[in-house]
FITI-912739 format. One record per residue: x, z, y of N, C-alpha, C in turn. Coordinates in steps of 0.001 Angstrom, whole numbers, padded with zeros to 6 digits, always signed. Each point is the difference from the previous one (the first is absolute). Layout:
BEGIN
XZYXZYXZY;...
END
This chain:
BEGIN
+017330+055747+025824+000085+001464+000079+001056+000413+001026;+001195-000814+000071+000959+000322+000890-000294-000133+001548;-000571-001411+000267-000798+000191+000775-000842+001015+000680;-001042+000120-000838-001286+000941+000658+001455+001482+000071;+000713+000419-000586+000902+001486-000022+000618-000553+001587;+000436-000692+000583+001110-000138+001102-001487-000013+000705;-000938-000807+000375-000837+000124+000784-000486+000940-000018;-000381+001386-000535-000038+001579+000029+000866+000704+000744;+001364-000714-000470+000953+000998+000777-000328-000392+001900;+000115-001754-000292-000326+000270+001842-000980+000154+000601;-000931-000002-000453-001398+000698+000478+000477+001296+000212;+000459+001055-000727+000473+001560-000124+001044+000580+001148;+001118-001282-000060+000349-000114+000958-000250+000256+001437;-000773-001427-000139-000714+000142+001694-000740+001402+000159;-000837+000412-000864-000789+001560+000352+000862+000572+000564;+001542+000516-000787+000746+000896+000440+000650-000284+001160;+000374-001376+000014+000206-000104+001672-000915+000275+001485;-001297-000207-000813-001097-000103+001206-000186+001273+000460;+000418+001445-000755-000258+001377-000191+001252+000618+001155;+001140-000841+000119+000971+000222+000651+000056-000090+001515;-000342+001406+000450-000086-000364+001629+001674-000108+001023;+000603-000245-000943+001773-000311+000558+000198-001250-000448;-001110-001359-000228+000198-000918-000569-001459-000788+000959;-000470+000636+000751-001147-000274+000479+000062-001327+000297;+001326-000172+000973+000234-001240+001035+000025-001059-000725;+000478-000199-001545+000202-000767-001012-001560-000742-000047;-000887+001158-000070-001451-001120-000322-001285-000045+000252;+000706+000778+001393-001297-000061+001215+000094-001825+000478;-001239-000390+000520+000438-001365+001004-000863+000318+001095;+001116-000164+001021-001001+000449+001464+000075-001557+000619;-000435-000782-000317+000345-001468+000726-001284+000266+001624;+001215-000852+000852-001271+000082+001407-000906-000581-000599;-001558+000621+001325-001000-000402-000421-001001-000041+000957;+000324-000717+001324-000124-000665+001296-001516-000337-000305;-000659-000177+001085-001328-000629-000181+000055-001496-000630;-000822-000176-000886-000283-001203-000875-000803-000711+001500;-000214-000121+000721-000533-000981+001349+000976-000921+000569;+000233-000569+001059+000681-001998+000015-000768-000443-000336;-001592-000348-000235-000709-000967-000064-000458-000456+001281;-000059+000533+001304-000388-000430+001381-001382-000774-000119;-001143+000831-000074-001362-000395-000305-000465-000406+001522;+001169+000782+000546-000569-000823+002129+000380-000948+000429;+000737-000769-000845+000405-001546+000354+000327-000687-001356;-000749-001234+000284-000666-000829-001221+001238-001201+000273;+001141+000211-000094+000973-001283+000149+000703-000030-001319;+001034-000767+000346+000769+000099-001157+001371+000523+000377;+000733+000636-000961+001182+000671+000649+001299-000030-000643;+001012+000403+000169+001489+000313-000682+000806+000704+000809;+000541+000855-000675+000523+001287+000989+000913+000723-001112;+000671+000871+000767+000610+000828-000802-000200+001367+000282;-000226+001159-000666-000621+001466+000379+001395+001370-000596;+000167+000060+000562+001199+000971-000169-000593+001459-000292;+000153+000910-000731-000417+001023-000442+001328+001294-000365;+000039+001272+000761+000851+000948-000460-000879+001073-000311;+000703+000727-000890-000754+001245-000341+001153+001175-000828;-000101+001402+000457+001177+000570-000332-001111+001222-001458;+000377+000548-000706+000038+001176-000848+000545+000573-000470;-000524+001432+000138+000751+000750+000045-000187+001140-001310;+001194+000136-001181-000419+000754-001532+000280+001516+000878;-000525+000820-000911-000198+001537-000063+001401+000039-000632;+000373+001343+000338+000687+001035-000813+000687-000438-001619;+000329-000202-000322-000111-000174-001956+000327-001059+000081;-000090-001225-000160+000192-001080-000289+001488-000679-000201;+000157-000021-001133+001372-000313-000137+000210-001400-000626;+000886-000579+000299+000563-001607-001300+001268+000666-000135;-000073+000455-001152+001059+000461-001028+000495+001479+000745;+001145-000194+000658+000320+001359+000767+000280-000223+001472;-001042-001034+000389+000187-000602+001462-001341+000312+000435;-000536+001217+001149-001399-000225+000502-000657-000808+001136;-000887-000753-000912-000657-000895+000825-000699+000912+001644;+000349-000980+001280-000874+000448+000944-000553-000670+000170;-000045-001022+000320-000810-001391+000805+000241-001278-000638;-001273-000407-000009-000172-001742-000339-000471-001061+001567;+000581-000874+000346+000101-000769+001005-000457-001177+000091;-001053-000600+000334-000727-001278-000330+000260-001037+000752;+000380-000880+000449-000511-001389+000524-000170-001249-000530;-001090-000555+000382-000733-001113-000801-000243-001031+001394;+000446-001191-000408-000298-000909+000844-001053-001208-001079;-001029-000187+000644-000966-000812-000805-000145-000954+000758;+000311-001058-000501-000519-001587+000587-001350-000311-000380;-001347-000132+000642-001153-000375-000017-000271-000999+000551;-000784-001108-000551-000862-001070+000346-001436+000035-000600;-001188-000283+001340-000727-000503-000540-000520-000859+000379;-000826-001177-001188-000590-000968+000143-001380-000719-000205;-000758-000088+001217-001311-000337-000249-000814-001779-000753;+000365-000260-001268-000365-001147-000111-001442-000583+000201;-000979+001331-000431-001238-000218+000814-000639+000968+000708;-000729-000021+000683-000803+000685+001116+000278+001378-000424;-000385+000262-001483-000815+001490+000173+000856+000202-001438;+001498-000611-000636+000829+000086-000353+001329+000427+000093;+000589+001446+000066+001450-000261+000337+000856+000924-001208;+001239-001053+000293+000792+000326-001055+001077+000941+000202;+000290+000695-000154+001306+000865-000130+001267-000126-000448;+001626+000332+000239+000888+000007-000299+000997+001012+000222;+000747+001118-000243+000940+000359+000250+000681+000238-000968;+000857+000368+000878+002007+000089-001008+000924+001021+000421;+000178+001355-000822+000235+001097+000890+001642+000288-000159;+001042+000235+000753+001311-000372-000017-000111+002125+000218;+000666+000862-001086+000011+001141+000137+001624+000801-000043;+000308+000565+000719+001307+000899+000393-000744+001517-000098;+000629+000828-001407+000226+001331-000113+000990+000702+000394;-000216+001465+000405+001121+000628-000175-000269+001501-000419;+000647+000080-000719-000192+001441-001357+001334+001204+001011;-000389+000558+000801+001181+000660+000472-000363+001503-001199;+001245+000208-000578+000317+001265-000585+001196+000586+000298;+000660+001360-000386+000745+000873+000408+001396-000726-000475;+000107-001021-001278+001373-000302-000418+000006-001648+000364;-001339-000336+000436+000391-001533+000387-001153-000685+000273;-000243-001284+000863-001054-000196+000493-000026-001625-000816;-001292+000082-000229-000264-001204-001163-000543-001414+000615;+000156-001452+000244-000578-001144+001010-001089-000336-001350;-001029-000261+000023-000456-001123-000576-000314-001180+000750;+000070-001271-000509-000543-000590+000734-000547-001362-000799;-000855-000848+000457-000670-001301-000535-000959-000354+000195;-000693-001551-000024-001033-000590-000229-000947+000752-000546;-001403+000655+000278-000715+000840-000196-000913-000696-001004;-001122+000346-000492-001161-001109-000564-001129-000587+000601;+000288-000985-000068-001004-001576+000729-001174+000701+000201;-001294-000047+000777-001161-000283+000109-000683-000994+000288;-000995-000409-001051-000865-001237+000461-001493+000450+000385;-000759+000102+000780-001491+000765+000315-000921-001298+000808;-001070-000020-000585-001037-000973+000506-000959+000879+000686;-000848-000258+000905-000966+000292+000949-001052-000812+000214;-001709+000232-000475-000371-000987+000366-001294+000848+001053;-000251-001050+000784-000813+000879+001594-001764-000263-000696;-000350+001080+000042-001348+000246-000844-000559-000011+001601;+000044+001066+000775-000417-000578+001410+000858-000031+001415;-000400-001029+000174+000434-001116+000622+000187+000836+001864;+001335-000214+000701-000042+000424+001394-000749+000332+001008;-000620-001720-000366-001545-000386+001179-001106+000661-000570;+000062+000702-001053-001643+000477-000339-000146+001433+000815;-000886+000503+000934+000035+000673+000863-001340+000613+000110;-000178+001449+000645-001075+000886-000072+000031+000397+001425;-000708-000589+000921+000035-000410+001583+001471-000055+000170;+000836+001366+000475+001210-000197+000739+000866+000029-001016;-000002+000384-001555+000787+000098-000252+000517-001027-001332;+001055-000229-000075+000386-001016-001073+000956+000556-001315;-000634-000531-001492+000443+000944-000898+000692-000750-001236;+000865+000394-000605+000742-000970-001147+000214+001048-001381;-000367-000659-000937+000456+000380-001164+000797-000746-000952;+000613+000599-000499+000900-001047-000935+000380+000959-001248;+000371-000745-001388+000083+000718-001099+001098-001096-000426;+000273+000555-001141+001134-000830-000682+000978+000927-000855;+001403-000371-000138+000570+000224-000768+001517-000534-000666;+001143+000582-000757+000999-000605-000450+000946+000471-000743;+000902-000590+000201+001083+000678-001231+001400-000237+000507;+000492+001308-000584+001335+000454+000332+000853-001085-001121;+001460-000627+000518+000415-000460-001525+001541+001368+000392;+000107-000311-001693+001240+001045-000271+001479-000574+000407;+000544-000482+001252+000788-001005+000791+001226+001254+000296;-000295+001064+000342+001126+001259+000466+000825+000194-001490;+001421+000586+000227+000749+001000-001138-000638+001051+000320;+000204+000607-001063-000661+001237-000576+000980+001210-001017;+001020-000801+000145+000647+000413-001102+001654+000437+000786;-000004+000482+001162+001277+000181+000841+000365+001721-000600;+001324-000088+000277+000927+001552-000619+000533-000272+001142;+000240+002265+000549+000668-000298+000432+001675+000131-000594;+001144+000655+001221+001224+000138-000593+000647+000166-001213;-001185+001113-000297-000044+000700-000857-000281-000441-001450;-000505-001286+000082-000317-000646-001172-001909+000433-000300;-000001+000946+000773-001714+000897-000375-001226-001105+000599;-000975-000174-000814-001049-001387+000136-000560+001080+001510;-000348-001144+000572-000830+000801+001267-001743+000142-000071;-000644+000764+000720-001165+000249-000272-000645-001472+000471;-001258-000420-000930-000814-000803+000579-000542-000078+001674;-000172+001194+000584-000365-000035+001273+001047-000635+000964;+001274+000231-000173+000881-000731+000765+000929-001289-000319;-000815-000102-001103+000459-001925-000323-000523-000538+000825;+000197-000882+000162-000216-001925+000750-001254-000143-000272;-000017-000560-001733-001419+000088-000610-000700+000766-000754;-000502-000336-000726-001215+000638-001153+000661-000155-001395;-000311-001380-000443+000429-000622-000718-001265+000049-000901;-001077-000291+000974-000989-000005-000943-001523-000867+001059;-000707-000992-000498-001355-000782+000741-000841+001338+000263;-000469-000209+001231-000807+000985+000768-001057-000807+000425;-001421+000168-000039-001444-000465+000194-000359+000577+001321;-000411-000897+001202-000809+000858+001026-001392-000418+000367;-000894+001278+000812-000984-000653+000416-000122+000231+001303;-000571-000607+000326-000425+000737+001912-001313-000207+000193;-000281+000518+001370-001343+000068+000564+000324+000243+001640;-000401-000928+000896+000360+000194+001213-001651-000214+000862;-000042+001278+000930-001397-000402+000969+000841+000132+001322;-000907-000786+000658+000380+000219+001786-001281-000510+000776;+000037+001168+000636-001125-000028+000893+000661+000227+001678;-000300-001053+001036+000878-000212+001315-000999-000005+000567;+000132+000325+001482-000351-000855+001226+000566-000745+001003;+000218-000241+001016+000948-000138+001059+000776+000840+000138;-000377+001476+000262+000974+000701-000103+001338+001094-000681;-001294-000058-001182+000443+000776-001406-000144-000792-001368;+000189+001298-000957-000132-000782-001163+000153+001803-001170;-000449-000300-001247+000377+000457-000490+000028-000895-001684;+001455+000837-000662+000231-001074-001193-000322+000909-000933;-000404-000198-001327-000277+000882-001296+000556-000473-000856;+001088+000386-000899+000465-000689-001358+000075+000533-000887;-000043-000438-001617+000256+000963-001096+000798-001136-000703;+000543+000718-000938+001110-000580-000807+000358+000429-001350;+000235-000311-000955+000446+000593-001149+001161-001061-000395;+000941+000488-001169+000886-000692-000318+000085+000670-001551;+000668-000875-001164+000490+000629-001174+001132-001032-000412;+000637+000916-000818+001419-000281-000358-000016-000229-001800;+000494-001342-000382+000411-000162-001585+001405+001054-000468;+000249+000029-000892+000918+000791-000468+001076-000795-000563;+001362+000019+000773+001024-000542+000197+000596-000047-001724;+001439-000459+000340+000883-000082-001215+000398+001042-000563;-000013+001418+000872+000658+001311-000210-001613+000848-000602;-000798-000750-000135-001103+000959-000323-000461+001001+001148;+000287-000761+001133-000755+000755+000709-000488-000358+000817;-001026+001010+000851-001269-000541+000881-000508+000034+000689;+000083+000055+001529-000356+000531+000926-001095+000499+000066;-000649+000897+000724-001115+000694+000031-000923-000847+000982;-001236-000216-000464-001363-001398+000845+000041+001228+001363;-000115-000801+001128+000026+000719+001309-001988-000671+000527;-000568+001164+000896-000878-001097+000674-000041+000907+001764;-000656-001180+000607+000379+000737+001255-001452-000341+001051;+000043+000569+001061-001205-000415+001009+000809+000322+001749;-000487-001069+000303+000553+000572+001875-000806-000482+000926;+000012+000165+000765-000402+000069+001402+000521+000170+001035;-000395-001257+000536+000486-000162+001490-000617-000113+001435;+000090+000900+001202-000781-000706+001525+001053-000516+000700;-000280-001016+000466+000654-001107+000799-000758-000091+001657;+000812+000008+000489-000755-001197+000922+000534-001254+000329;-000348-000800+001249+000344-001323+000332+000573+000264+001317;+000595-000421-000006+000640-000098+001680+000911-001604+000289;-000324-000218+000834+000487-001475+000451+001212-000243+001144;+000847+000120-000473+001471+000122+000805+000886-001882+000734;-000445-000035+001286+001186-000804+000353-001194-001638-000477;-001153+000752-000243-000937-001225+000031+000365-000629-001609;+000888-000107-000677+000607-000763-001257+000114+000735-000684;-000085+001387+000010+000603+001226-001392-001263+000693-000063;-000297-000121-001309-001201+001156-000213+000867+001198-000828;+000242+001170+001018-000034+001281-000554-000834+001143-000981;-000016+000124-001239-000808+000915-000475+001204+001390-000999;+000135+000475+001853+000295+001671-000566-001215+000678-001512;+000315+000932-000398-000460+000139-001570+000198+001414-000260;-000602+001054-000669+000283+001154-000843-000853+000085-001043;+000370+000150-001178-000578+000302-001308+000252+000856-000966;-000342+000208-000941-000123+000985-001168-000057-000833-001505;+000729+000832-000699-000211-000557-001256+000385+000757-001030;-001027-000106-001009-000117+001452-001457+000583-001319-001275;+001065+000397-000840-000030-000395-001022+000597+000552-000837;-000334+000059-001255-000161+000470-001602+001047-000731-000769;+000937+000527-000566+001111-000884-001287-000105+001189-001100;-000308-000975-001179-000369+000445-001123+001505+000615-000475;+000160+000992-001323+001161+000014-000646+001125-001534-000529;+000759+000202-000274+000686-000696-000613+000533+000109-001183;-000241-000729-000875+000688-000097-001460+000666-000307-000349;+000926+000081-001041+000879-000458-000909-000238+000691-001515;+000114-001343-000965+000008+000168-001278-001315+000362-000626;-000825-000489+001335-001298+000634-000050-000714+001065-000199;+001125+001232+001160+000269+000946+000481-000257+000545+001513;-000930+000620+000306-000305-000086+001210+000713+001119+000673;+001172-000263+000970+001015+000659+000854-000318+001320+000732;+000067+001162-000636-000638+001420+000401+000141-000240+001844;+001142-000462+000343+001078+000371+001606-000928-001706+000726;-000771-000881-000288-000578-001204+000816-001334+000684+000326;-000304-001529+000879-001601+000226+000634-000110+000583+000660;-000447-000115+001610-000636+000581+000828-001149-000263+001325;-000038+000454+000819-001510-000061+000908+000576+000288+001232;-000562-000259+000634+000112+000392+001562-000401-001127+000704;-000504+000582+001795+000042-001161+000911+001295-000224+001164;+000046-000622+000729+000537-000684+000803-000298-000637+001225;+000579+000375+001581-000792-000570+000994+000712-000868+000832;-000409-001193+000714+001063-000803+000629-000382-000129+001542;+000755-000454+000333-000071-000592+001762+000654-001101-000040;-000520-000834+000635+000946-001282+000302-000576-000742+001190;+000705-001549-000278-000440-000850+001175+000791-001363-000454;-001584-001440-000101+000049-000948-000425-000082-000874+000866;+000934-001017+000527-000085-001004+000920+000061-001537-000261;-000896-000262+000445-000083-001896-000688+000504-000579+001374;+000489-001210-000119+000071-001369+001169-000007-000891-000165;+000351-001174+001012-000199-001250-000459+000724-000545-000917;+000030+000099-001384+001247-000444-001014+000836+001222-000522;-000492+001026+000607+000735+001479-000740-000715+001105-000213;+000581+000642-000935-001119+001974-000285+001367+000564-000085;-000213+001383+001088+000766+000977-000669-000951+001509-000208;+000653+000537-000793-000339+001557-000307+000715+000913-000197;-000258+001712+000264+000576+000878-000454-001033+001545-000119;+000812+000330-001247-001035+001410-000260+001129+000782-000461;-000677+001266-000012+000473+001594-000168-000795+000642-000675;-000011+000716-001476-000902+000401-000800+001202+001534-000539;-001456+000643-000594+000055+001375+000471-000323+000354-001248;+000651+000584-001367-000407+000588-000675-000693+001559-000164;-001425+000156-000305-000592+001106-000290+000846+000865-001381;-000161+001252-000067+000114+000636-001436-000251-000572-001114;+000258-000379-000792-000094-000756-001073-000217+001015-001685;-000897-000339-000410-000311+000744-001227+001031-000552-001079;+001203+000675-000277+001151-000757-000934+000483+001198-000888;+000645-000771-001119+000920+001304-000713+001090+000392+001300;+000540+001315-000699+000783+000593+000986+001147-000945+000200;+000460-000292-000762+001675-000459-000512-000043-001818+000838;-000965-000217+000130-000375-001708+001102+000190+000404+001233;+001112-000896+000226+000053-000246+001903-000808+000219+000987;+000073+000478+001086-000990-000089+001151+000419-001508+000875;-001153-000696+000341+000372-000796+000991-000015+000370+001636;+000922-000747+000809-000016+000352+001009-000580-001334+001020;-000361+000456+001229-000112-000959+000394+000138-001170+000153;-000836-001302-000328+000889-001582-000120-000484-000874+001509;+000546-001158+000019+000325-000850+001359-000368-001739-000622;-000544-000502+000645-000297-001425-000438+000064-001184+000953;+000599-001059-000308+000167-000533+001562-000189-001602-000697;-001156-000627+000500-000223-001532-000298+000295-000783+000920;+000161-001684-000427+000727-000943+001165-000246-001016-000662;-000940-001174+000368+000023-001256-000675-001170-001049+000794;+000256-000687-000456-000737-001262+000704-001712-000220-000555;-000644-000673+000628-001240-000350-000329-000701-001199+000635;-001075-001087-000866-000390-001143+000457-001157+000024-000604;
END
């Protein structure tokens, strides 16, 4: 009985906090949310690299931690990726995301930082490079993986105050993915199609991230630089959906939202190296009021390939 009475009160609790728009910043999570793409469906090698990622946001008006107002959350993520082809129309996935926050508010600016959560993702090639429709050559691949719960999750700042899930390290909770990748090329172009979904278990704190799913698109072309570098400059688009988020098995009035996103970049392979970089562009975003706007983010890859 004592039990089920304290688990009332914090269920009741949380309502009355969630109702509080001077408490917003407490349990909104705006975590970046960069294109789910790095699979490189235009070159069938194997790779390891590291992909550097910034992204700035920016809270509205209101948002306070305690009597300090939040302005800006500050992202960089450096992800170490490898992948590895053990057979033909097999490849395996790896990354490991190393994440630096910064919570700037009016009485003090907050670091997070740590080991993010692991991804493991398999790919298997349903069709194959060489299968071709006169000029043009087309690949599909499907697959799938899982997040492990490897990040803290559980960082305070100065203040002793738990920080929001969006700007932890990790989750602290196994995340399921799927994918779907098409590419259709010629010599000179290409275009890529992907969809994606992801869902989240519900951590130690009882809580749960909201299942996200996404779709993008990309035109490429080919360009051949210096005889040894294949250039494929790039602009794309991409729409994706994040469900609410729960706790206590409570679904978070202030989570969940929609919008798309557009990029530019430029991908360069050589003999024994790839580099890349993109610039993505957030559209209006369908969100509660009291959630961050994102601002423009920057992406810059560098790693080897055989």
């Amino acid at each position: 009985m004592l039990m089920k009475t304290l688990r009332f009160k914090v269920v009741l609790l949380v309502l009355l906090l969630a109702g509080v728009r001077a408490k917003a910043c407490d349990i909104c999570g705006c975590g970046a949310a960069l294109s789910a793409g790095g699979l490189f469906p235009q070159v069938q090698t194997n790779m390891l690299g590291i992909r550097q990622t910034a992204q700035r946001f920016i809270h509205p008006k209101g948002n306070f931690n305690g009597l300090s107002e939040v302005y800006q959350d500050h992202y960089y993520e450096s992800d170490v990726f490898f992948r590895w082809f053990p057979k033909s129309r097999l490849q395996l996935w790896f990354h490991l995301p190393y994440r630096v926050v910064n919570r700037v508010e009016s009485e003090r600016i907050t670091t997070v930082r740590g080991i993010g959560d692991m991804q493991l993702r398999a790919l298997y090639t349903v069709i194959k490079p060489d299968t071709g429709i006169k000029r043009f050559k087309q690949v599909l691949q499907v697959g799938g993986g899982l997040s492990l719960p490897t990040g803290k999750y559980r960082q305070r700042d100065e203040q002793l105050t738990l920080l929001p899930i969006g700007i932890q390290a990790g989750t602290g909770a196994w995340s399921g993915m799927l994918n779907a990748v098409y590419l259709v090329q010629s010599r000179k172009a290409g275009l890529a199609l992907q969809a994606d979904v992801r869902t989240f278990s519900t951590n130690e704190d009882l809580f749960q991230r909201g299942h996200t799913a996404g779709v993008s698109a990309q035109l490429f072309l080919r360009r051949h630089w210096f005889r040894n570098v294949l250039a494929l400059p790039h602009i794309g688009a991409r729409y994706d959906v994040s469900g609410a988020d729960r706790q206590f098995d409570l679904e978070r009035p202030d989570s969940g939202s929609s919008g798309g996103q557009t990029s530019i970049g430029l991908d360069c392979f050589g003999k024994g190296w790839m580099a890349g970089c993109q610039v993505s562009y957030f559209l209006p975003r369908n969100q509660a009021e009291v959630m961050p706007q994102p601002e423009p983010g920057f992406q810059l890859s560098i790693g080897f390939i055989w």
